[in-house]
C-alpha positions in Angstrom: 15.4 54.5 -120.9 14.1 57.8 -122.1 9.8 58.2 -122.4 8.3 58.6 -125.6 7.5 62.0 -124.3 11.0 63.2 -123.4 12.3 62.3 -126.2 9.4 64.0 -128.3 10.4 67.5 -125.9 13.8 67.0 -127.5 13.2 66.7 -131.1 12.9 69.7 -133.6 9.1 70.3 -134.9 7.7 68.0 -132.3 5.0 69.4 -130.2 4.6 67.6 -126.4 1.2 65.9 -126.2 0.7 67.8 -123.3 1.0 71.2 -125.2 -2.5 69.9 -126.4 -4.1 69.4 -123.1 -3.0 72.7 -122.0 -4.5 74.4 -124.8 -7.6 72.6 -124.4 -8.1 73.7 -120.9 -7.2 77.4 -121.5 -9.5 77.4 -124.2 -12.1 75.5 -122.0 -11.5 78.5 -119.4 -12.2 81.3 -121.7 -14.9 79.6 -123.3 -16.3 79.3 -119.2 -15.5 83.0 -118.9 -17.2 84.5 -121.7 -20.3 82.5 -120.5 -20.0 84.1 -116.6 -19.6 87.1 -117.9 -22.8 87.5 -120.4 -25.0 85.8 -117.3 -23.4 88.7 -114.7 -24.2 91.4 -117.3 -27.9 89.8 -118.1 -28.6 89.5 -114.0 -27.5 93.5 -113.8 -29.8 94.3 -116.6 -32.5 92.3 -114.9 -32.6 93.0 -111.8 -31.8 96.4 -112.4 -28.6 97.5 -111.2 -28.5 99.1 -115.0 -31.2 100.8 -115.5 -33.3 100.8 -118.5 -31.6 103.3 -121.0 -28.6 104.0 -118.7 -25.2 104.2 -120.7 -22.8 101.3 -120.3 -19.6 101.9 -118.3 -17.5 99.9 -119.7 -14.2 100.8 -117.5 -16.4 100.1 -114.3 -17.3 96.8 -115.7 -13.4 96.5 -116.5 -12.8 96.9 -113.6 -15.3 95.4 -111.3 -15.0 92.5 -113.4 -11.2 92.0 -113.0 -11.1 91.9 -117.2 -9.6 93.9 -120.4 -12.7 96.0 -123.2 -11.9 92.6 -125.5 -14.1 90.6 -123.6 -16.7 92.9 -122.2 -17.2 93.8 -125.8 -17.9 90.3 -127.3 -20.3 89.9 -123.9 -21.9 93.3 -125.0 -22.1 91.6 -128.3 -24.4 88.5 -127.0 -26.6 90.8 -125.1 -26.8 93.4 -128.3 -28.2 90.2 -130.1 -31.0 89.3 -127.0 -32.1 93.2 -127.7 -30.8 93.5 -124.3 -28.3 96.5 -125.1 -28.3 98.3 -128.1 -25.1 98.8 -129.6 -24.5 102.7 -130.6 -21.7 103.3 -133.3 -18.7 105.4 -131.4 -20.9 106.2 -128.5 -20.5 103.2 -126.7 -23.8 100.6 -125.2 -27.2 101.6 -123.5 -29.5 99.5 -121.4 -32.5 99.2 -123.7 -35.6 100.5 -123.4 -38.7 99.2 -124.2 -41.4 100.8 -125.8 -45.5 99.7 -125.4 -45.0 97.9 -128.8 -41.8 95.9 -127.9 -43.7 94.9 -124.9 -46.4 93.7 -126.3 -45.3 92.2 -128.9 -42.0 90.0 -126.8 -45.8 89.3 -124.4 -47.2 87.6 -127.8 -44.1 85.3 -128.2 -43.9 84.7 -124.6 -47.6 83.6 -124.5 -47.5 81.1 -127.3 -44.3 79.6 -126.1 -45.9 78.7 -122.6 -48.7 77.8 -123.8 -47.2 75.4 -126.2 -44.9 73.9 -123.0 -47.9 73.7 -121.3 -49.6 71.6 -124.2 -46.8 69.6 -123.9 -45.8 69.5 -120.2 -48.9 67.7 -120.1 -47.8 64.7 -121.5 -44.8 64.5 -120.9 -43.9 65.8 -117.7 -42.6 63.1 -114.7 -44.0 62.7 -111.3 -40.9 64.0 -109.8 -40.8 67.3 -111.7 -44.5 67.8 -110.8 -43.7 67.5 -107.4 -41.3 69.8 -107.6 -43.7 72.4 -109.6 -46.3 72.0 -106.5 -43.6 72.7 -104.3 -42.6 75.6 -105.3 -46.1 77.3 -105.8 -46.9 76.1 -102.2 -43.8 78.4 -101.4 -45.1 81.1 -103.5 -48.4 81.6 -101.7 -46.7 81.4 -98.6 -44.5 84.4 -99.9 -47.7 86.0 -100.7 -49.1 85.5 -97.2 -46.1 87.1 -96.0 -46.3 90.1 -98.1 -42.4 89.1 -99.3 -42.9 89.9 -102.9 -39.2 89.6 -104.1 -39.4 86.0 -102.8 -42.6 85.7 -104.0 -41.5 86.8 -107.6 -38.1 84.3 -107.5 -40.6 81.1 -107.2 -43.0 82.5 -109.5 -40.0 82.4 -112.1 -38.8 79.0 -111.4 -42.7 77.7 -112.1 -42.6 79.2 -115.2 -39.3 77.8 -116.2 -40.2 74.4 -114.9 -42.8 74.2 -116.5 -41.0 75.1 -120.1 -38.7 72.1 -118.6 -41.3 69.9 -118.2 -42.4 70.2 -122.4 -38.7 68.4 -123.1 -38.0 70.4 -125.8 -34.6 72.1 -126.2 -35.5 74.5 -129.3 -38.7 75.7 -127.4 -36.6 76.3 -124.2 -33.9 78.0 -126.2 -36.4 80.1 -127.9 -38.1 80.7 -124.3 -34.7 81.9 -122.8 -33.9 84.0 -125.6 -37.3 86.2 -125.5 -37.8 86.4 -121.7 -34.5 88.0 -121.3 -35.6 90.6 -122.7 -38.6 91.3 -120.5 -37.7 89.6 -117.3 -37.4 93.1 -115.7 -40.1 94.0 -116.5 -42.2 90.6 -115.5 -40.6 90.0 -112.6 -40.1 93.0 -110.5 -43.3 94.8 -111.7 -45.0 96.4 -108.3 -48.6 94.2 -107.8 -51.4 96.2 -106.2 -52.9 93.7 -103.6 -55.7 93.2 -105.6 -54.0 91.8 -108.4 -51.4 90.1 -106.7 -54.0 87.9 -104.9 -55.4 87.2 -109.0 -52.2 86.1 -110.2 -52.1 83.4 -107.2 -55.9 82.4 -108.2 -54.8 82.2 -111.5 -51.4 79.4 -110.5 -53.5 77.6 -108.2 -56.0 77.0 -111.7 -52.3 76.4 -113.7 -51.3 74.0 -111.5 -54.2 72.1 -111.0 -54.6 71.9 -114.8 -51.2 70.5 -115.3 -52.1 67.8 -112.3 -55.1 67.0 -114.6 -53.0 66.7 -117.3 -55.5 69.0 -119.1 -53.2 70.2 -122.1 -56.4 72.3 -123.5 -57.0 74.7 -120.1 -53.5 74.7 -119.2 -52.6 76.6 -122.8 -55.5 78.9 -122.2 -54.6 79.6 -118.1 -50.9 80.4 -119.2 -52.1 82.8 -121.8 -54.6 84.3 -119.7 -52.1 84.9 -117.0 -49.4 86.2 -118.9 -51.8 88.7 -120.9 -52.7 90.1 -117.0 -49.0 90.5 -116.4 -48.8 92.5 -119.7 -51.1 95.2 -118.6 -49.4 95.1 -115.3 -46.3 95.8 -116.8 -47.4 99.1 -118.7 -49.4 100.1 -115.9 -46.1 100.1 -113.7 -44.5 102.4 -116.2 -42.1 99.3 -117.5 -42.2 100.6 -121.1 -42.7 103.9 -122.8 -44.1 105.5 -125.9 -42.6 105.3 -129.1 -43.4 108.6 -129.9 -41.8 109.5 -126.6 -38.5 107.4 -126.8 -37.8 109.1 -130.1 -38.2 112.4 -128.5 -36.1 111.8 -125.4 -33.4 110.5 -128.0 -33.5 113.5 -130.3 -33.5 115.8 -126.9 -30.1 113.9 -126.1 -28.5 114.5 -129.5 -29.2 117.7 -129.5 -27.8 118.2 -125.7 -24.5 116.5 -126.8 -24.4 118.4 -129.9 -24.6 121.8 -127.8 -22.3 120.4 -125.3 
């Protein structure tokens, strides 16, 4: 006796149910691909391996990548809308730059959205994920002792972030994710004199003693504190420029490329 399936494979118009499934999956894997592809771009940004301002080169990302321009350019796209890139009409991508002002003012955001997750970290968070917070800032310091700042830096980031976790709430995290894309450069990789650097661990040990006390109130006004210091850290490290002097190394391009 012939399956319901065979027999659908023979007649005209009929689709196979596994024609579905197929299509599903290979939708599934682009869908999984897009997503690979716009974190592998961000971590290049961040970390650097495209410098701020630096053009985009879109056949050695083709080709690193293993990929055709279609869907580099819709990753492009995603970053273009994080303010990671900026999109130039026939001229291609750049890395972008920030200025004093886009610091300060992505800072602002950033500053009220942690201090909000702290407010509500406080009540909410679970014994395990505050175990997990104390961990890694015991790991921190010990980076610190060692003078290992890139390690350092990495568990700094994950207290931050677990501590947006810990306020269990998916708009504010989105939100969160969105803005410190653009500045994680910036925040994360800044060069700390030692002075400084031994602040910011001060200042965590009072963050995470606040959020062991539960103390909503000082935990808000520690993560603001802190993240106001990293600020002028970040402009004193040369992390964003002038306005005034972004519009003049852009003019002084144009007018290269126009002699050229």
């Amino acid at each position: 006796m012939q399956s319901s399936t065979s027999a659908s494979q023979n007649l005209p118009g009929v689709v196979p149910v596994g024609f579905f499934c197929i299509q599903r999956v290979a939708a599934l894997g682009v869908i999984m691909l897009h997503e690979e592809l716009v974190a592998n771009l961000r971590n290049m940004l961040v970390e650097g391996q495209i410098p701020p301002g630096a053009r985009i080169d879109e056949r050695e990302l083709c080709a690193r990548f293993g990929i055709s321009r279609t869907p580099l350019r819709e990753a492009l796209k995603v970053l273009a809308s994080e303010g990671t890139i900026v999109l130039l009409p026939h001229k291609g991508a750049r890395a972008a730059k920030l200025t004093r002002k886009d610091v300060a003012d992505l800072f602002e955001v950033v500053e009220g959205l942690e201090a909000k997750a702290g407010e509500l970290a406080c009540e909410r968070i679970t014994e395990a994920q505050l175990a997990e917070i104390a961990a890694a800032h015991h790991a921190m310091v010990e980076h610190h002792k060692a003078g290992d700042l890139a390690a350092y830096y990495r568990c700094n980031r994950t207290i931050h972030e677990l501590i947006v976790a810990a306020a269990d709430n998916a708009v504010l995290a989105g939100l969160y994710q969105s803005v410190t894309a653009r500045i994680r450069r910036a925040r994360f990789v800044a060069p700390m004199s030692p002075e400084h650097w031994a602040l910011a661990v001060l200042e965590h040990e009072a963050i995470l003693n606040a959020l062991v006390r539960r103390d909503s109130r000082a935990l808000a006004y520690l993560l603001g504190r802190h993240l106001r210091h990293k600020r002028e850290e970040t402009e004193r490290a040369g992390f964003a420029a002038d306005a005034e002097q972004t519009t003049r190394n852009r003019k002084a391009r144009t007018r290269a490329a126009g002699e050229g």
